[in-house]
C-alpha positions as CSV (number, residue, x, y, z in Angstrom):
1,X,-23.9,69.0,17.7
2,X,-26.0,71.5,19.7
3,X,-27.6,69.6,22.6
4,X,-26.3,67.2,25.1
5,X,-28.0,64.2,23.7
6,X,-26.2,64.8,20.4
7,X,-23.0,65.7,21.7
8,X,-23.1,62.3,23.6
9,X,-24.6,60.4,20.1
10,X,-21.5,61.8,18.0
11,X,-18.8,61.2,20.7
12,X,-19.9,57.0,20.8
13,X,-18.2,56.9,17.0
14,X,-14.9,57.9,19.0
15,X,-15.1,55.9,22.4
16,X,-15.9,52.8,19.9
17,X,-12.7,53.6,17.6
18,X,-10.3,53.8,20.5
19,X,-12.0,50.2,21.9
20,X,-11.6,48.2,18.6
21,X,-8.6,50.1,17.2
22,X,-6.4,49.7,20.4
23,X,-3.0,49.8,18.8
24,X,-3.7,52.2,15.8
25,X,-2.4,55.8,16.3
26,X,-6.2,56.8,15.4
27,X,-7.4,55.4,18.5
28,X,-5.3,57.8,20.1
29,X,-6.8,60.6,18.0
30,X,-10.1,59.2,19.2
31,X,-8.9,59.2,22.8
32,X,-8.7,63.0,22.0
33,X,-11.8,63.8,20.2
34,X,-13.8,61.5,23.2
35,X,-11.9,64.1,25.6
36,X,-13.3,66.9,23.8
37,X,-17.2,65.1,23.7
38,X,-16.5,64.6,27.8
39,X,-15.0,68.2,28.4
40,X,-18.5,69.8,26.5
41,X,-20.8,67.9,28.2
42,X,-18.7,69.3,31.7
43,X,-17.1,65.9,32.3
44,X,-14.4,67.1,33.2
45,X,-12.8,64.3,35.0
46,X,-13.2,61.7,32.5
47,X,-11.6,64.4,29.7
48,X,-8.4,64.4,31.9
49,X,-8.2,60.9,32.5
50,X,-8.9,59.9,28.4
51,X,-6.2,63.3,27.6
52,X,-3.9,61.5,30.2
53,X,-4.3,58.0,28.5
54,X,-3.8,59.8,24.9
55,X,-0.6,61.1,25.7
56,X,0.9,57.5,26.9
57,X,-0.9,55.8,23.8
58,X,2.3,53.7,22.6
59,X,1.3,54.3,19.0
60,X,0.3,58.2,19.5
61,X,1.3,60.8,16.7
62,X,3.3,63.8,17.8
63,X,0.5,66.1,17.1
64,X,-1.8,64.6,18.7
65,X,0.2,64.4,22.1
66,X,1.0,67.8,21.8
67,X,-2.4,68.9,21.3
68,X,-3.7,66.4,24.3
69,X,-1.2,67.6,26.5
70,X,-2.0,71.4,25.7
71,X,-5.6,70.6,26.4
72,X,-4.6,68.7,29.6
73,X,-3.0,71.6,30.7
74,X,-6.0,74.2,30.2
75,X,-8.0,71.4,31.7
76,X,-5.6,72.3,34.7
77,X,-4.2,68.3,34.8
């Protein structure tokens, strides 16, 4: 995705995933990658706040918390 608009269009597939898949360790991987949407579009507020809700996830991989927290902390959070 180059432009705002399609940054925004391709980061709906994950915001949806971590709404209908609640307990599934993918919605926390969508947590993430709706983070990353938020943080290019210089959202940086809501990144934190879907990072800090990735890393509590109850079902969330290690990976994926280590990578959420690592981005949390460059996000300074």
């Amino acid at each position: 995705a180059a432009t705002r608009v399609e940054i925004v269009r391709a980061g709906w597939t994950f915001m949806r995933g971590g709404a209908h898949y609640p307990g599934d360790s993918r919605a926390a991987d969508a947590l993430l990658s709706a983070a990353e949407v938020h943080e290019r579009i210089n959202r940086k507020d809501k990144a934190k706040a879907l990072l800090e809700e990735c890393v509590k996830h109850p079902a969330v991989r290690a990976e994926t918390r280590a990578a959420a927290e690592q981005k949390l902390a460059a996000l300074g959070g």
